[in-house]
N, CA, C and O atoms as a Maestro MAE file, in Angstrom:
{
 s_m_m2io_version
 :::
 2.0.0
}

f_m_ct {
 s_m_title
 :::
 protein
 m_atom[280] {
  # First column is atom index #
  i_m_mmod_type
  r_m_x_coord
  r_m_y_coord
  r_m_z_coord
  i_m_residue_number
  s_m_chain_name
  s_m_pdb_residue_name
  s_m_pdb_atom_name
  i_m_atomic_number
  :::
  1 25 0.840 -1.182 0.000 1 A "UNK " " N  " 7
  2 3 0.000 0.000 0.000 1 A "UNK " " CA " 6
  3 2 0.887 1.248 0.000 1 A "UNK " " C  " 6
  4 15 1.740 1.498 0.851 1 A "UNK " " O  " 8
  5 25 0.589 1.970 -1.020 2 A "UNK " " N  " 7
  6 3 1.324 3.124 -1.121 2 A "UNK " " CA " 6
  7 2 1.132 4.365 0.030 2 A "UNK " " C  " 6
  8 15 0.016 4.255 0.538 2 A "UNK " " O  " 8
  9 25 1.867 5.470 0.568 3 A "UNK " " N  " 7
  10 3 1.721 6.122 1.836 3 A "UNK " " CA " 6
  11 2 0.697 7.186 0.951 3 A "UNK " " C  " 6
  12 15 0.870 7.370 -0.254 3 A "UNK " " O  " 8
  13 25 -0.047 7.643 1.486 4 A "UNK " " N  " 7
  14 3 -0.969 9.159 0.984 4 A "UNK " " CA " 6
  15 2 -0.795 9.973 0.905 4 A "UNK " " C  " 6
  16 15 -0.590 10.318 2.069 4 A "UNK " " O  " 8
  17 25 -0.651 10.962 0.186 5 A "UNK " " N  " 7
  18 3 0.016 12.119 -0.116 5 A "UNK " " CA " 6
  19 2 -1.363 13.273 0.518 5 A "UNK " " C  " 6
  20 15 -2.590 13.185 0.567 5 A "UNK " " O  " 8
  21 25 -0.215 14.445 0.978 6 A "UNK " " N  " 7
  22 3 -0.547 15.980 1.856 6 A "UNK " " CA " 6
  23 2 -1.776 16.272 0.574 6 A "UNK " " C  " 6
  24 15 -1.484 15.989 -0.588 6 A "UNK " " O  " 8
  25 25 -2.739 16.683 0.813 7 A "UNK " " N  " 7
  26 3 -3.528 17.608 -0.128 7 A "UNK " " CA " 6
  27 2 -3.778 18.899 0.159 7 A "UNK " " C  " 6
  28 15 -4.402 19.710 -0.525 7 A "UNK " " O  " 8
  29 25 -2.953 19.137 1.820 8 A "UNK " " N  " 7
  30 3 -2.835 20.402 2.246 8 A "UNK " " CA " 6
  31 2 -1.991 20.713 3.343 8 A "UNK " " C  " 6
  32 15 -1.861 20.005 4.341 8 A "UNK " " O  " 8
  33 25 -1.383 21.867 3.116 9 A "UNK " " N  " 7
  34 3 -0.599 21.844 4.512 9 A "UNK " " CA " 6
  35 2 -0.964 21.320 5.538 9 A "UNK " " C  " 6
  36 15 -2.071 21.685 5.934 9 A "UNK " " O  " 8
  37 25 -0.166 20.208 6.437 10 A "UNK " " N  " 7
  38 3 0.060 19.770 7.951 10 A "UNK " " CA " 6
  39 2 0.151 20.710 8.672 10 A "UNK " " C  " 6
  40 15 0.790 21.466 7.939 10 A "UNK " " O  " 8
  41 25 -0.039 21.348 9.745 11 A "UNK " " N  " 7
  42 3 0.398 22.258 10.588 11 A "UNK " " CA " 6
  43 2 0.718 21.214 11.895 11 A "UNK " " C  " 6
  44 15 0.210 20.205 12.384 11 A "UNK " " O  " 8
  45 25 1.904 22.117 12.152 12 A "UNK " " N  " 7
  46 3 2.379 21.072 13.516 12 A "UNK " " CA " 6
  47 2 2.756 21.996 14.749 12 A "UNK " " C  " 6
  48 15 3.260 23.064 14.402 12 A "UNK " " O  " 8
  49 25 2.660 21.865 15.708 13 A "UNK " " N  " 7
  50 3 2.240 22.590 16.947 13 A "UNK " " CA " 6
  51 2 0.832 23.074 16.817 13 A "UNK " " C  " 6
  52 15 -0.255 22.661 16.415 13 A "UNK " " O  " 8
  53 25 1.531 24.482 17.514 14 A "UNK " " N  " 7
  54 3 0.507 25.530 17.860 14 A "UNK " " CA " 6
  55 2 0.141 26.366 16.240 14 A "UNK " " C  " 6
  56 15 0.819 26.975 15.413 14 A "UNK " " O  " 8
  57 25 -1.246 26.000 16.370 15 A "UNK " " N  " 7
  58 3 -1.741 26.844 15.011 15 A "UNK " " CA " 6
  59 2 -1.031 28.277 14.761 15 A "UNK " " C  " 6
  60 15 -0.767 28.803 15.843 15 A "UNK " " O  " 8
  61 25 -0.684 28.979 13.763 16 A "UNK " " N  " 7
  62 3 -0.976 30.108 13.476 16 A "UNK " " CA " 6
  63 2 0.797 30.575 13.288 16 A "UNK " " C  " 6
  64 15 1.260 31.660 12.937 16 A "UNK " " O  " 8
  65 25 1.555 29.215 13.696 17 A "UNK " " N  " 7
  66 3 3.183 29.074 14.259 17 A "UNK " " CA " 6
  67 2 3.973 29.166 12.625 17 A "UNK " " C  " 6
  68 15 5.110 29.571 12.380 17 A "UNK " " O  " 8
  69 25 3.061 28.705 11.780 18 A "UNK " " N  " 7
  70 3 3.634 28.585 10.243 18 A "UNK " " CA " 6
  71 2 4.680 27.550 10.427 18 A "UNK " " C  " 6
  72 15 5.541 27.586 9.548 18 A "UNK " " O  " 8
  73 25 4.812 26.780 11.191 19 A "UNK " " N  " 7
  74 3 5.625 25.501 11.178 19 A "UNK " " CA " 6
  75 2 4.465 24.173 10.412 19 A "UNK " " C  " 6
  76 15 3.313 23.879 10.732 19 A "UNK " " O  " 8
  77 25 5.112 23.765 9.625 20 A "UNK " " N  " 7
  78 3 4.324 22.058 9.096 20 A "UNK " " CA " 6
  79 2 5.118 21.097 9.002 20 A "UNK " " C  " 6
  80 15 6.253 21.145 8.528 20 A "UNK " " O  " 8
  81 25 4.484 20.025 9.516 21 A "UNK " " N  " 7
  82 3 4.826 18.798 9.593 21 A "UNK " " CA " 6
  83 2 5.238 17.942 8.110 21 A "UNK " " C  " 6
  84 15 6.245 17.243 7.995 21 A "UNK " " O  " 8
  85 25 4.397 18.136 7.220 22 A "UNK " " N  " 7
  86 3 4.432 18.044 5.794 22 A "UNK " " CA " 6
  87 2 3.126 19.602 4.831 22 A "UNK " " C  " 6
  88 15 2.133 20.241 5.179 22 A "UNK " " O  " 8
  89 25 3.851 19.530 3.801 23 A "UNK " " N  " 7
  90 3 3.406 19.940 3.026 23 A "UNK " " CA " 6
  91 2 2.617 19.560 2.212 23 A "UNK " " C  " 6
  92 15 2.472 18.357 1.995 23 A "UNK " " O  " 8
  93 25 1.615 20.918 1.289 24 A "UNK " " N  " 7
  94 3 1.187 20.326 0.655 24 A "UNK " " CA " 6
  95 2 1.279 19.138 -0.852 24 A "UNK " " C  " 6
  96 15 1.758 19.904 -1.688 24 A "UNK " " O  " 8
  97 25 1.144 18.183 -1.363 25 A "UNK " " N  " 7
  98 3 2.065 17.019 -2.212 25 A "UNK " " CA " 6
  99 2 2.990 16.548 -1.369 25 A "UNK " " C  " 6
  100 15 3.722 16.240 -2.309 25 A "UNK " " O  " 8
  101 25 3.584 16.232 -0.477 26 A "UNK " " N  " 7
  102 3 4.394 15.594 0.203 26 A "UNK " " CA " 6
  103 2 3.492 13.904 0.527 26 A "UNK " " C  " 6
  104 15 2.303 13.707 0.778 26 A "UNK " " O  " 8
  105 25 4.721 12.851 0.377 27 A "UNK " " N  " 7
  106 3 4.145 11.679 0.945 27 A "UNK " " CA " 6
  107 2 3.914 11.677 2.621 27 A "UNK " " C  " 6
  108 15 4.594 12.402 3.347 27 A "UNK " " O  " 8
  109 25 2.853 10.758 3.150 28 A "UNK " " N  " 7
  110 3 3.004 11.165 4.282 28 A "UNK " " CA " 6
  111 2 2.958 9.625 5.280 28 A "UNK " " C  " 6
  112 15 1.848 9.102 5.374 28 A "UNK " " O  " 8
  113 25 3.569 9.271 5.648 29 A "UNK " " N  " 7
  114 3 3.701 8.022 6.037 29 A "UNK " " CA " 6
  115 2 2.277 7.555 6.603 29 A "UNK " " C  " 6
  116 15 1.814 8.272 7.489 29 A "UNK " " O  " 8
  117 25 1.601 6.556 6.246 30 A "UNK " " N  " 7
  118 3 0.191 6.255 6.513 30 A "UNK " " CA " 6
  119 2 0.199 5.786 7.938 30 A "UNK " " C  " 6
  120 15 -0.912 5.649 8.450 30 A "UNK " " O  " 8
  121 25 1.431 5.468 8.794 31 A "UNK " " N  " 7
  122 3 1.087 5.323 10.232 31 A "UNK " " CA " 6
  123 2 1.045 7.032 11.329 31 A "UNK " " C  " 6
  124 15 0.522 7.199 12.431 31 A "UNK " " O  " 8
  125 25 1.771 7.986 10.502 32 A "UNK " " N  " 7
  126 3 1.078 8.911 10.934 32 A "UNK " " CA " 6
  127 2 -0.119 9.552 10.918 32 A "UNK " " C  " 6
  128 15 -0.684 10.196 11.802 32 A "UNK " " O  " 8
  129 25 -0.550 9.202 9.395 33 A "UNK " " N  " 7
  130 3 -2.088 9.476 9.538 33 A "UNK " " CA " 6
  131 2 -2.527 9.103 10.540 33 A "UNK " " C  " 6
  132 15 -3.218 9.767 11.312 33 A "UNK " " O  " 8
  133 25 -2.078 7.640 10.703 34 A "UNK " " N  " 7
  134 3 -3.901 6.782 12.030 34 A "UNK " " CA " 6
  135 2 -3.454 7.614 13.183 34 A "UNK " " C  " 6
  136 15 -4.281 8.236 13.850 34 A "UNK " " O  " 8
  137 25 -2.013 7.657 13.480 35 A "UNK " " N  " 7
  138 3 -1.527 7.939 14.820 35 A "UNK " " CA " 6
  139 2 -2.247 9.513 15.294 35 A "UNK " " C  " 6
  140 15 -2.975 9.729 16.262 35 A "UNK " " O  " 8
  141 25 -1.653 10.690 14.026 36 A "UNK " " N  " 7
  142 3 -2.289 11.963 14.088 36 A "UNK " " CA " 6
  143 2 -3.617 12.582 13.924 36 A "UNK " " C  " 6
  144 15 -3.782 13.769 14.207 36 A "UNK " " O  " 8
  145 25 -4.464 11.922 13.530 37 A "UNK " " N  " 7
  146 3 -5.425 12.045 12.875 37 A "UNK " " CA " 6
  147 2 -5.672 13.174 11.588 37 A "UNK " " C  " 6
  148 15 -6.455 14.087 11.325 37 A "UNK " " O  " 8
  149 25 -4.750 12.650 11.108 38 A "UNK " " N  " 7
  150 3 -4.340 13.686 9.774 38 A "UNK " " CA " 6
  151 2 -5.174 12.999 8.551 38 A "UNK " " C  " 6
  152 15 -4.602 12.981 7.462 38 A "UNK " " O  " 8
  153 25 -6.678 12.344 8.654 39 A "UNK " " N  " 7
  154 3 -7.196 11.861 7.844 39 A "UNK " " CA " 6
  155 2 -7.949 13.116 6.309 39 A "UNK " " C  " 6
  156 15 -8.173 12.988 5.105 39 A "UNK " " O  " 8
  157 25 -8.097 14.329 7.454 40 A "UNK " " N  " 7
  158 3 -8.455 14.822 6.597 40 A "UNK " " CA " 6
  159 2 -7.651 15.885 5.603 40 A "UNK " " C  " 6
  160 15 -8.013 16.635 4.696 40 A "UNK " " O  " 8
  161 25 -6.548 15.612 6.147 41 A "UNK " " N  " 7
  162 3 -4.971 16.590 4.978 41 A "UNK " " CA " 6
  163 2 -4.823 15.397 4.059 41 A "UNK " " C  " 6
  164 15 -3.952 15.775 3.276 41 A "UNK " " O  " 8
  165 25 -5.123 14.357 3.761 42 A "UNK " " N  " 7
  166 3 -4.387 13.345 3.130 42 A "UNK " " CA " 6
  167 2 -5.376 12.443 2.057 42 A "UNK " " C  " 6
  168 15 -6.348 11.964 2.640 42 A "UNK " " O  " 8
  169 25 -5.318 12.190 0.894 43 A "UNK " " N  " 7
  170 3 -5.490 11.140 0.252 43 A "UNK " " CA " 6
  171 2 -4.898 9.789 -0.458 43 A "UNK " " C  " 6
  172 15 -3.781 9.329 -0.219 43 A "UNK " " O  " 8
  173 25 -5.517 9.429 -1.055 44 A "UNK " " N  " 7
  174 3 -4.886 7.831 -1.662 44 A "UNK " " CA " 6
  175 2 -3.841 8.857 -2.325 44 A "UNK " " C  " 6
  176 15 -3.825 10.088 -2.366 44 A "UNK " " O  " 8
  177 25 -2.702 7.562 -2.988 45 A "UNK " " N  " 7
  178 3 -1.439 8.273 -3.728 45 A "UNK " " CA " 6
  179 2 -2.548 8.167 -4.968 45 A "UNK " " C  " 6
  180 15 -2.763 9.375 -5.069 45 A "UNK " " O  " 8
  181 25 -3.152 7.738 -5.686 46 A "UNK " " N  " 7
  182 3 -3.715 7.402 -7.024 46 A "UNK " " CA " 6
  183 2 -4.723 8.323 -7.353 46 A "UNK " " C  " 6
  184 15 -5.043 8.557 -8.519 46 A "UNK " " O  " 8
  185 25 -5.429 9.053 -6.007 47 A "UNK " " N  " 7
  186 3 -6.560 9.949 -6.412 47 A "UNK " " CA " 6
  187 2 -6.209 10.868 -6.899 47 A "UNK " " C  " 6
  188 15 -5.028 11.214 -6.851 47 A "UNK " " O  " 8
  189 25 -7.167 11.561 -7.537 48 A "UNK " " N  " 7
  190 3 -7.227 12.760 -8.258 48 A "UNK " " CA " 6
  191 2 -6.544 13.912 -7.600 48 A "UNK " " C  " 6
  192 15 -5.691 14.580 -8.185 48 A "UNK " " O  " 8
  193 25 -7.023 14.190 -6.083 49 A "UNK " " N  " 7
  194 3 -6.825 15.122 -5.242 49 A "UNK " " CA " 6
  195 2 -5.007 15.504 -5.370 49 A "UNK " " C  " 6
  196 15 -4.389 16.539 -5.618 49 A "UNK " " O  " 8
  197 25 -4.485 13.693 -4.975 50 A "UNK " " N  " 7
  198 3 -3.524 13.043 -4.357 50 A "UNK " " CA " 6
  199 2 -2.374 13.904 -6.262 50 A "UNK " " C  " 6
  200 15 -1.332 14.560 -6.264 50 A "UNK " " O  " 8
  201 25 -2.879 13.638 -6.967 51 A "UNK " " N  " 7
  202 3 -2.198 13.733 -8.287 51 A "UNK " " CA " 6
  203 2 -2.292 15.392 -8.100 51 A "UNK " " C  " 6
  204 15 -1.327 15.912 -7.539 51 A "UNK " " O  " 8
  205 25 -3.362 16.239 -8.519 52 A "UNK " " N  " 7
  206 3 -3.161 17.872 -8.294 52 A "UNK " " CA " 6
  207 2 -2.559 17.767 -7.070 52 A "UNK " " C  " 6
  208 15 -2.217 18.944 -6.962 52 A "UNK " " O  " 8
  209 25 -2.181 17.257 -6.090 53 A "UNK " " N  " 7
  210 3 -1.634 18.213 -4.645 53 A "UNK " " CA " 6
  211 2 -0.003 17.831 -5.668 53 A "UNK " " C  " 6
  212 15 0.463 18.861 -6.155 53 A "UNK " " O  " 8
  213 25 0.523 16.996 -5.876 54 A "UNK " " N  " 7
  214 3 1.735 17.054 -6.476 54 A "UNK " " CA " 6
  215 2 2.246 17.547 -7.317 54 A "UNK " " C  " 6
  216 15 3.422 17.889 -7.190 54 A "UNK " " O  " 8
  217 25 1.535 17.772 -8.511 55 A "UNK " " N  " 7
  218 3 1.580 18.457 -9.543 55 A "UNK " " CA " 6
  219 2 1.468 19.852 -9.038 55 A "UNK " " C  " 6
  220 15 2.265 20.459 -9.753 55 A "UNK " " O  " 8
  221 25 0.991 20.620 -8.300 56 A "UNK " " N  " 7
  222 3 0.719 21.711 -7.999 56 A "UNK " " CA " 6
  223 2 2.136 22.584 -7.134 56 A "UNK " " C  " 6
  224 15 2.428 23.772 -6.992 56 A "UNK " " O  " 8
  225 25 2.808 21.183 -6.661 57 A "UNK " " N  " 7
  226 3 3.953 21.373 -5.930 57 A "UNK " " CA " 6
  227 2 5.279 21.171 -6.709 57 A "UNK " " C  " 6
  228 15 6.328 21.746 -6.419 57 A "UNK " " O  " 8
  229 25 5.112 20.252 -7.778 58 A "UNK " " N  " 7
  230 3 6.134 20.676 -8.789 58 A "UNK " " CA " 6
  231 2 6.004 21.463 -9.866 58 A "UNK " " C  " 6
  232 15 7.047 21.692 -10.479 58 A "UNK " " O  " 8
  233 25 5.139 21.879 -10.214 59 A "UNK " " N  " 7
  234 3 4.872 22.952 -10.998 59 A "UNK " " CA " 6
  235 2 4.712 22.188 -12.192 59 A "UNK " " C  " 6
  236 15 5.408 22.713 -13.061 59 A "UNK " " O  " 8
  237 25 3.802 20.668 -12.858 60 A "UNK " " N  " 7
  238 3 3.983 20.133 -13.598 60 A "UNK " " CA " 6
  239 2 2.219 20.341 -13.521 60 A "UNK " " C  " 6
  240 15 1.410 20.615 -12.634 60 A "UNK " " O  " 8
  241 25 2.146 19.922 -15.555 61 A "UNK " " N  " 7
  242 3 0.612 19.724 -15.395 61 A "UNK " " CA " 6
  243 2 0.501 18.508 -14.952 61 A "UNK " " C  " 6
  244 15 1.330 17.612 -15.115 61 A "UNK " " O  " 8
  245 25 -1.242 18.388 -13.976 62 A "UNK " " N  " 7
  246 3 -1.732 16.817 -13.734 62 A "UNK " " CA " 6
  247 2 -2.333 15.962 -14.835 62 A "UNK " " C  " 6
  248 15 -3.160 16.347 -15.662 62 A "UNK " " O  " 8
  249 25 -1.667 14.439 -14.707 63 A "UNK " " N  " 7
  250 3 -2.157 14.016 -16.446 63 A "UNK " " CA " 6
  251 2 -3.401 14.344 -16.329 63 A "UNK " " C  " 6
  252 15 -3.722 15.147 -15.453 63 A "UNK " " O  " 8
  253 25 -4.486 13.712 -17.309 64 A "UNK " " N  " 7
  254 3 -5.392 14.023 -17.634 64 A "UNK " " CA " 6
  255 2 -5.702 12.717 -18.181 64 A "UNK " " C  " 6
  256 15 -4.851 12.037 -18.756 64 A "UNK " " O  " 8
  257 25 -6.929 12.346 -18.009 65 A "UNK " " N  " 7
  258 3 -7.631 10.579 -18.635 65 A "UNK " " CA " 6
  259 2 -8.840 11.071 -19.628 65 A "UNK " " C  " 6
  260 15 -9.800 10.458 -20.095 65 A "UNK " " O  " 8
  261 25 -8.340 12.620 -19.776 66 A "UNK " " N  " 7
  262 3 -9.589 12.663 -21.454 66 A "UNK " " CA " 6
  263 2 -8.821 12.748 -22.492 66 A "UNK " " C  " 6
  264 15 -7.642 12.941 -22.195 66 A "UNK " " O  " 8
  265 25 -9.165 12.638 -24.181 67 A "UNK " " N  " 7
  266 3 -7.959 13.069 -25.017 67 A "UNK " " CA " 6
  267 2 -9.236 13.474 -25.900 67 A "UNK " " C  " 6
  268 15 -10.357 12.999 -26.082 67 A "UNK " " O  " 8
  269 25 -8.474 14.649 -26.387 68 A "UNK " " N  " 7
  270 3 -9.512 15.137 -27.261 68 A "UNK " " CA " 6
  271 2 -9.185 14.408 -28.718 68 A "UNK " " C  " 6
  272 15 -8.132 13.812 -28.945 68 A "UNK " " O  " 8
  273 25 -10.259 14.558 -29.650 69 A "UNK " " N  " 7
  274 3 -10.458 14.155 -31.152 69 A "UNK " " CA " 6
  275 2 -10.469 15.350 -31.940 69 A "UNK " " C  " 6
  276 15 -10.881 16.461 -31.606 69 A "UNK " " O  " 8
  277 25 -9.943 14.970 -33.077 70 A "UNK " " N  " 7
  278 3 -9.415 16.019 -33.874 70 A "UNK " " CA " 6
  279 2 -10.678 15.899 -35.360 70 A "UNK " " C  " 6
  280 15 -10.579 16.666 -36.318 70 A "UNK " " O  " 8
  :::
 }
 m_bond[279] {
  # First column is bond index #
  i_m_from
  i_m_to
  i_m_order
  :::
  1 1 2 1
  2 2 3 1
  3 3 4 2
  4 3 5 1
  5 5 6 1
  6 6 7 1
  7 7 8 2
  8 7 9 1
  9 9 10 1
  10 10 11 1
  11 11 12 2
  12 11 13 1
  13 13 14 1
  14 14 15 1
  15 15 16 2
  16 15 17 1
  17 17 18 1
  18 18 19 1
  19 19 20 2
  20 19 21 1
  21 21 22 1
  22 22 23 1
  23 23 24 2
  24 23 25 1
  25 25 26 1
  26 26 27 1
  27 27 28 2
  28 27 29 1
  29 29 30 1
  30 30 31 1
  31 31 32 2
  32 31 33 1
  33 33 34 1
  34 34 35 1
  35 35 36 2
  36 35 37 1
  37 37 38 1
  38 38 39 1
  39 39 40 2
  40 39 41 1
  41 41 42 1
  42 42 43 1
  43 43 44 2
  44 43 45 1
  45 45 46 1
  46 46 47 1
  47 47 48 2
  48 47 49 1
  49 49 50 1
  50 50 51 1
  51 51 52 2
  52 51 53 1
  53 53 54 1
  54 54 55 1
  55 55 56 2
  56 55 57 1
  57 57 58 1
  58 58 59 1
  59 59 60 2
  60 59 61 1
  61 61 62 1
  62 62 63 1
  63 63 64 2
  64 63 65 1
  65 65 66 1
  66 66 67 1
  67 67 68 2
  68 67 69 1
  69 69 70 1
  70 70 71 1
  71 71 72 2
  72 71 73 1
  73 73 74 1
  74 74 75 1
  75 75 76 2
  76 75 77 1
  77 77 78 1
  78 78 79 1
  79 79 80 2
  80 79 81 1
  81 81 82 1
  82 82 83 1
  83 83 84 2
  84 83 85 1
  85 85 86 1
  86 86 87 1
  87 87 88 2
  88 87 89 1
  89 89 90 1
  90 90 91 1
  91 91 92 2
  92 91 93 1
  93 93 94 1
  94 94 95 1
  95 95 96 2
  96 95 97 1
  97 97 98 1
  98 98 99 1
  99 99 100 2
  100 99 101 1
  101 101 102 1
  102 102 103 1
  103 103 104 2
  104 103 105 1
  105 105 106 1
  106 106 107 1
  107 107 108 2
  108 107 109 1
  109 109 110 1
  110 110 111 1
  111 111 112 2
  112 111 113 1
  113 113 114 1
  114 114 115 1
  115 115 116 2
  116 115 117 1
  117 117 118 1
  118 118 119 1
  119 119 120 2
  120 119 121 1
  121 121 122 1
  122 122 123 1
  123 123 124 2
  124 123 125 1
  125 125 126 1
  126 126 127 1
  127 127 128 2
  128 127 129 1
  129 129 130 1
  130 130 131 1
  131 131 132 2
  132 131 133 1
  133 133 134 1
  134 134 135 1
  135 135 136 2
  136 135 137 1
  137 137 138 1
  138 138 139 1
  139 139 140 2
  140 139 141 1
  141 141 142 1
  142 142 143 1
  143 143 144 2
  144 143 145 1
  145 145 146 1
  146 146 147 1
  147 147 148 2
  148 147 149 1
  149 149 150 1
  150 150 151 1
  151 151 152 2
  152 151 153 1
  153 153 154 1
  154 154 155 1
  155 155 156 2
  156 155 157 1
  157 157 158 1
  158 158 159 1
  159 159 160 2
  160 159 161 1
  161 161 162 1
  162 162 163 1
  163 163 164 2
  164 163 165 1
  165 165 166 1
  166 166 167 1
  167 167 168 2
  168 167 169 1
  169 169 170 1
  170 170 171 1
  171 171 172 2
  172 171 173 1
  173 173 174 1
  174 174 175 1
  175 175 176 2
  176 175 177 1
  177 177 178 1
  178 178 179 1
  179 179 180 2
  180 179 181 1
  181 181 182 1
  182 182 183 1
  183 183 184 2
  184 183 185 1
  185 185 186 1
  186 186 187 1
  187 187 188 2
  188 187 189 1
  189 189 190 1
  190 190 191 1
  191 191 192 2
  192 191 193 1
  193 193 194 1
  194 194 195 1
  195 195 196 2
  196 195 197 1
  197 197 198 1
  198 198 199 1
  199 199 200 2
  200 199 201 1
  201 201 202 1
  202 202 203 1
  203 203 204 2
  204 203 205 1
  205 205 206 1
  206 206 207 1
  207 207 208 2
  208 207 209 1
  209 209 210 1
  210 210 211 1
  211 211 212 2
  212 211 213 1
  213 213 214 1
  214 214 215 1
  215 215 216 2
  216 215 217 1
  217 217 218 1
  218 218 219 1
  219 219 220 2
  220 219 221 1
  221 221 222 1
  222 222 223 1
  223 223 224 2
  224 223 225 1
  225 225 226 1
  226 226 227 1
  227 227 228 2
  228 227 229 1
  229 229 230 1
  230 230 231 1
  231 231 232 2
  232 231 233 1
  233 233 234 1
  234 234 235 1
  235 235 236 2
  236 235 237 1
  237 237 238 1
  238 238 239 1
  239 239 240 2
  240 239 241 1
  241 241 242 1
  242 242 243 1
  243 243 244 2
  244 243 245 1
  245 245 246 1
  246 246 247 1
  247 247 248 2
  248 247 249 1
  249 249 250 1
  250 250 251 1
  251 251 252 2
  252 251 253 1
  253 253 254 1
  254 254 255 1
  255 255 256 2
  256 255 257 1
  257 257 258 1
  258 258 259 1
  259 259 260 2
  260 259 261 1
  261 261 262 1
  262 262 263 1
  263 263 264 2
  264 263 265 1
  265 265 266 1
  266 266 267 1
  267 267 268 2
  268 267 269 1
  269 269 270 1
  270 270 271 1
  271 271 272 2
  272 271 273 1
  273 273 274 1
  274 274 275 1
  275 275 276 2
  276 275 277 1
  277 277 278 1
  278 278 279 1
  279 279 280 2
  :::
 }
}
């Protein structure tokens, strides 16, 4: 099982500190999810979300599963 990737900044401590634990597109080890309850910063590596949070962080387009006809 692949680990789930950030779909949004982690914040770690005290809110408002601008410190994060992970970023947004960052992998995030899936035993911190259960441990942190970081269920809702995180998706599958394969989802859609999971693909734009990375792409968005390397500055690459996200593929795309339509192709247009000419």
């Amino acid at each position: 099982m692949s680990d789930p990737i950030a779909t949004s900044d982690i914040p770690f401590g005290e809110p408002g500190r601008g410190v994060y634990a992970f970023r947004k597109g960052d992998r995030v080890p899936a035993g911190l999810v259960e441990e942190n309850g970081w269920q809702d910063f995180v998706s599958g590596a394969g989802s859609k979300a999971a693909t734009e949070a990375v792409a968005e962080r390397t500055g690459e387009q996200p593929a795309t599963t339509t192709s247009k006809k000419g």
